[in-house]
C-alpha positions as CSV (number, residue, x, y, z in Angstrom):
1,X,114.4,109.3,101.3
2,X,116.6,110.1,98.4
3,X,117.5,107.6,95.6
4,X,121.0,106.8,96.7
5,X,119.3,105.7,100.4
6,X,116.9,103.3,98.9
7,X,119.1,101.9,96.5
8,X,121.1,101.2,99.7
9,X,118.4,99.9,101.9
10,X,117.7,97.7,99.1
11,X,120.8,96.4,97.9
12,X,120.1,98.0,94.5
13,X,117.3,98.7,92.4
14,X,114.2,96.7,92.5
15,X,112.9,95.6,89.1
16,X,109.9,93.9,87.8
17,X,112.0,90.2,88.0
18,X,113.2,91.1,91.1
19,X,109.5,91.7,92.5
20,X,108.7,88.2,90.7
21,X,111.2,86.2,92.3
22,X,110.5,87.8,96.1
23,X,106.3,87.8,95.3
24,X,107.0,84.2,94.7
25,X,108.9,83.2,97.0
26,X,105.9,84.7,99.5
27,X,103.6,82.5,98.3
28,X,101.5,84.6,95.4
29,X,100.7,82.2,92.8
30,X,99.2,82.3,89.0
31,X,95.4,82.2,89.5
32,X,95.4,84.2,92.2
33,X,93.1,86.5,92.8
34,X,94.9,89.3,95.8
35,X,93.8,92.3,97.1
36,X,97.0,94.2,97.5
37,X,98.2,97.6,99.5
38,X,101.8,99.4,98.8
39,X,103.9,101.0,100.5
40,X,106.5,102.4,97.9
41,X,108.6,103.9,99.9
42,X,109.4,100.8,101.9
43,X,110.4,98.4,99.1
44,X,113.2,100.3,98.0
45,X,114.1,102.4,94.6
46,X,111.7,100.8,92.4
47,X,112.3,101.1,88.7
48,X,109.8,102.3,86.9
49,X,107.3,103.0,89.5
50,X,104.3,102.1,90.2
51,X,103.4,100.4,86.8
52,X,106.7,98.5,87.9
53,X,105.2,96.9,90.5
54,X,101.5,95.8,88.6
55,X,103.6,94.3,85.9
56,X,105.1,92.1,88.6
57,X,102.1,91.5,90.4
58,X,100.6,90.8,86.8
59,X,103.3,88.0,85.7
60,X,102.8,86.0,88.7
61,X,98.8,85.7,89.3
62,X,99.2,85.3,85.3
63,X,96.0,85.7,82.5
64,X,93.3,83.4,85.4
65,X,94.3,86.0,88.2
66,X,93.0,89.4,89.4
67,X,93.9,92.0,91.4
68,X,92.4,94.6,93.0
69,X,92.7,97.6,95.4
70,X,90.9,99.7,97.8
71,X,90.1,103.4,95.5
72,X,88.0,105.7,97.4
73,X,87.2,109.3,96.1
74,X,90.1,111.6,96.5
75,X,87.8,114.4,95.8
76,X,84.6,113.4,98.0
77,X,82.5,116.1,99.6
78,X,83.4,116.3,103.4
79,X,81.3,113.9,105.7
80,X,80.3,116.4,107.6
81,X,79.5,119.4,104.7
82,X,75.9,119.4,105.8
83,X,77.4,120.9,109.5
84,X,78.5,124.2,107.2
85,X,77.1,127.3,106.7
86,X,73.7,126.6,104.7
87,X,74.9,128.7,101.7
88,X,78.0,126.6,101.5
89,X,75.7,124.1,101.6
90,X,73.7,125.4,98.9
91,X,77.0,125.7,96.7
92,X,78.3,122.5,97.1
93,X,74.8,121.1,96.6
94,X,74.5,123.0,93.3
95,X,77.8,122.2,91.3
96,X,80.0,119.6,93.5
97,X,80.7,117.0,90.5
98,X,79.2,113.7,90.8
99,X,81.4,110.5,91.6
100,X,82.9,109.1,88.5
101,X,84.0,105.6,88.2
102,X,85.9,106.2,84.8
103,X,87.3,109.3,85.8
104,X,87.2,110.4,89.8
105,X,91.0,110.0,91.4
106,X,91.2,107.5,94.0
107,X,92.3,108.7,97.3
108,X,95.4,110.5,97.4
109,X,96.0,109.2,101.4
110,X,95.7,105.4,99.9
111,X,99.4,105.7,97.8
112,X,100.3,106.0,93.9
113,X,99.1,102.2,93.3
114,X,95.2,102.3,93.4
115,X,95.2,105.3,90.9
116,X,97.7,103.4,88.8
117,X,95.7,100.5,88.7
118,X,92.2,101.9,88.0
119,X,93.9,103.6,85.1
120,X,94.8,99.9,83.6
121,X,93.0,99.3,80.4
122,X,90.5,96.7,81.2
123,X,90.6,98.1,84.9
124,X,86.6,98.0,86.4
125,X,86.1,100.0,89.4
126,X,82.8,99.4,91.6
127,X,79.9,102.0,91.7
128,X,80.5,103.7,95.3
129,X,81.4,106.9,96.0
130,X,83.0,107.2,99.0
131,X,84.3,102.5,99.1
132,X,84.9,102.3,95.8
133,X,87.1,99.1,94.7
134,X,89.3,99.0,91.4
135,X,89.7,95.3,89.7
136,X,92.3,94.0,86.7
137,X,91.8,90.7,85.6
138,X,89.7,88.0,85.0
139,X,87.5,88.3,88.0
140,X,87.4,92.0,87.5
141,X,83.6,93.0,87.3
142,X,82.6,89.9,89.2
143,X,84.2,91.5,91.9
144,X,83.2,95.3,91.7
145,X,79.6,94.5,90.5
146,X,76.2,96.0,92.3
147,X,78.7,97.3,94.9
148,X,75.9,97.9,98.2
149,X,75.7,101.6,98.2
150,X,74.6,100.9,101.8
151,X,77.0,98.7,104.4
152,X,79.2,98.5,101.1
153,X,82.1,96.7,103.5
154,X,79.2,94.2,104.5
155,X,77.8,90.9,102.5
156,X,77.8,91.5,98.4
157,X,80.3,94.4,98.6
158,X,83.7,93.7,97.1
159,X,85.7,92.3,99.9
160,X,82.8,89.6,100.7
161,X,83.6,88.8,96.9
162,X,87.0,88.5,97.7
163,X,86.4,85.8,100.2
164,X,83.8,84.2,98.1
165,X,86.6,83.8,95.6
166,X,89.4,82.2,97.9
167,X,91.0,85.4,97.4
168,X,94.3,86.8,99.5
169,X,95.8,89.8,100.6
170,X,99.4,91.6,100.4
171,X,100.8,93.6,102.3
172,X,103.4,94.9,100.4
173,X,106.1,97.0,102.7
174,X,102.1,98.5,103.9
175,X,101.8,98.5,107.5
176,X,99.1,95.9,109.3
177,X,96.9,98.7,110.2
178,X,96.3,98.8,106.4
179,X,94.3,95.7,106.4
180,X,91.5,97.0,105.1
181,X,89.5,93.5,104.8
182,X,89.0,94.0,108.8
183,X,85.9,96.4,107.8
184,X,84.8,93.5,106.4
185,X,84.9,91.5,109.8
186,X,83.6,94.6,111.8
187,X,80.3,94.7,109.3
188,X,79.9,91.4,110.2
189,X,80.7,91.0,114.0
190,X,77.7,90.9,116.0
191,X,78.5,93.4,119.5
192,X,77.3,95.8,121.2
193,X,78.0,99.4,120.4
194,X,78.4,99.4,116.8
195,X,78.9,102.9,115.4
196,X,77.6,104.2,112.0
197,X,78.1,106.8,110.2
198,X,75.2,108.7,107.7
199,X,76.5,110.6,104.9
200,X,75.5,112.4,101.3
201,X,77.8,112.2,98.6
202,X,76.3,113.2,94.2
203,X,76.2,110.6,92.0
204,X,74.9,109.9,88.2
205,X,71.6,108.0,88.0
206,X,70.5,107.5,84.4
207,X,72.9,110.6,83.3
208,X,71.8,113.0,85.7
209,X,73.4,114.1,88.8
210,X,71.6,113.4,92.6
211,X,72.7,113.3,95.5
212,X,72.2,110.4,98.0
213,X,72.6,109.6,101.2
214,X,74.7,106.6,102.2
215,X,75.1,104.2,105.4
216,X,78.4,102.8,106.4
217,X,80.2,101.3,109.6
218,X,82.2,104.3,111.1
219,X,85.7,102.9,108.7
220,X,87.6,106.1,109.3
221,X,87.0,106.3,113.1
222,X,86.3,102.8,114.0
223,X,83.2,100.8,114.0
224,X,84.0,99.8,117.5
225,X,85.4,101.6,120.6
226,X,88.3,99.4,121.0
227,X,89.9,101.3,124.0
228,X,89.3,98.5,126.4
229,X,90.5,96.0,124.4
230,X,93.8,97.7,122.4
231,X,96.8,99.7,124.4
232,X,96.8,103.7,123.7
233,X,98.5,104.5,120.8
234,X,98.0,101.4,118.6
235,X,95.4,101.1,115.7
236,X,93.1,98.0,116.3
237,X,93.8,96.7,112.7
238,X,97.5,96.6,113.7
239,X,96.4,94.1,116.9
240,X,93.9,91.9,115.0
241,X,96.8,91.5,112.6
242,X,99.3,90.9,115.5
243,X,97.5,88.4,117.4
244,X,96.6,86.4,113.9
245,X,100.0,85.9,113.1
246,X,100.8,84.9,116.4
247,X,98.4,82.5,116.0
248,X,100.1,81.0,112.7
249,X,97.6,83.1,110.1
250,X,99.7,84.5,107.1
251,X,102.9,84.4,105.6
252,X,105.7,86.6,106.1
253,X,108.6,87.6,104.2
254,X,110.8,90.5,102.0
255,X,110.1,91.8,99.0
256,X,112.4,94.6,97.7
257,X,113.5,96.0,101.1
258,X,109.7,95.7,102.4
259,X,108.9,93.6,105.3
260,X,105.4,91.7,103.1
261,X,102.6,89.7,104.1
262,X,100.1,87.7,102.5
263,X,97.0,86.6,103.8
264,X,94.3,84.4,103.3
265,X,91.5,86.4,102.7
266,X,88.7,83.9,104.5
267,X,90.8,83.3,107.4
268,X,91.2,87.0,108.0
269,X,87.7,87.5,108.4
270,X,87.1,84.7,110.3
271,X,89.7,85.4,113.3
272,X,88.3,89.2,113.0
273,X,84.9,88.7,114.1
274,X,85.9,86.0,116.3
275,X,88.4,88.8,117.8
276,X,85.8,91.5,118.1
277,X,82.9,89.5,119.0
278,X,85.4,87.7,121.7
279,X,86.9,90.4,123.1
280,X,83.8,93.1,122.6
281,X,80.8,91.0,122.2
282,X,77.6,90.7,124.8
283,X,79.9,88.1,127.1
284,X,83.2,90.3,127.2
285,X,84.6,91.3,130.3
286,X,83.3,95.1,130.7
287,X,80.7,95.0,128.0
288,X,77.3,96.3,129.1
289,X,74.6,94.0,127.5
290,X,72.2,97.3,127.2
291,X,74.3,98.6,124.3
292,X,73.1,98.8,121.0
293,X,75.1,100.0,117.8
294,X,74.7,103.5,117.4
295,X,75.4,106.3,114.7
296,X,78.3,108.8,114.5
297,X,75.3,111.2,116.6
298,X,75.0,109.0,119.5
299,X,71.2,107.9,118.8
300,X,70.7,104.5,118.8
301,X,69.6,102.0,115.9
């Protein structure tokens, strides 16, 4: 969309006082400490960018609140690199660079503002390779500390920090499938068939590089089959987050041209496993109490 169109769409530019008045308006308030996902495109012409929009973000959690954003590793050896040829193997093995906090781009597919915000001075950004979490503010590296390098979207991993904190989550012009927090509730929710995936990614251990293997819910293709459950053609994310503002959880509202929502980050996990385990658990209609969670393979665990 060219300038002229989202100045349009947006009845003019959207600037950093702008953002403040519409942020608040939506409930964010100083002290807060929000987990946050962007979609540029849909707020409008935003002046200035992306730095825009943390400056924003920035004046109304104030100098007592954080935020932080889901980073990844733009650059990340393929899952499934150990399928290859084994000399390909061999030569990713021997010179793939290892994961670097400081310096490793955050994942291209996630938008402009995680890379923008892990390049903040005073930004911390968690230990993982492949779930990596960026933090600015005053709950920072309280928040991306000892990141789990296995189940990192389980208990101790950023996002169970988030909720420990009373912390929230925007939306801002993202789409509800983006509700990353929901791996949270599926690392959590007790059914049957749980799917995990197994993967090796290098890292830096007291200045040398290794490479490890890591254990994670399936977060790219679901840790659940939710076909039963969730019409063809719809992500599960975007029906938890349906049904849990039809039940009255979250706010609501317009920021820049962006249809926003903010969420309570403890109630979010609370109505996802009770979704999952409700709707996919041992006592759901179609569920077969001989499952057991499985990895991407098939074998059981």
């Amino acid at each position: 969309m060219d300038d002229l169109a989202s100045l349009r769409r947006a009845h003019g530019p959207v600037t950093v006082s702008r953002l403040v008045r519409d942020l608040t308006a939506l409930g964010l308030e100083e002290g807060d400490v929000v987990m946050f996902h962007t979609r540029m495109s849909a707020v409008g012409y935003v002046a200035g960018g992306p730095r825009t929009v943390i400056d924003a973000l920035d004046d109304v959690v104030g100098k007592h609140g954080t935020l932080m954003v889901t980073c990844g590793w733009n650059d990340a050896p393929p899952c499934d690199f150990t399928d290859w040829p084994q000399a390909w193997q061999d030569a990713v093995r021997a010179e793939h660079p290892a994961y670097d906090p400081e310096l490793s781009e955050a994942d291209h597919s996630f938008g402009r503002l995680p890379e923008a915000l892990r390049r903040l001075p005073g930004a911390v950004r968690s230990r993982h390779p492949d779930a990596s979490f960026a933090a600015h503010g005053i709950a920072a590296r309280f928040l991306t500390a000892d990141h789990p390098w296995d189940d990192p979207h389980g208990p101790g991993s950023p996002l169970a920090k988030l909720v420990a904190l009373g912390g929230r989550v925007l939306l801002l012009g993202a789409p509800l499938d983006t509700l990353t927090l929901l791996h949270h509730a599926e690392a959590l929710a007790v059914a049957p068939g749980k799917r995990f995936v197994d993967y090796e990614q290098p890292i830096r251990v007291d200045g040398q590089r290794v490479w490890r293997r890591f254990r994670d819910i399936d977060s790219e293709h679901g840790a659940f089959d939710y076909s039963s459950v969730v019409p063809e053609g719809q992500d599960p994310f975007e029906a938890i987050a349906e049904d849990m503002l039809a039940a009255g959880i979250g706010r609501r509202g317009s920021v820049g041209a962006a249809t926003s929502y903010l969420f309570e980050a403890d109630e979010v996990v609370r109505f996802g496993v009770g979704w999952i385990e409700e709707k996919l658990g041992a006592g759901a209609p179609g569920s077969d109490t001989r499952d057991r969670a499985v990895s991407e393979d098939g074998s059981p665990r």
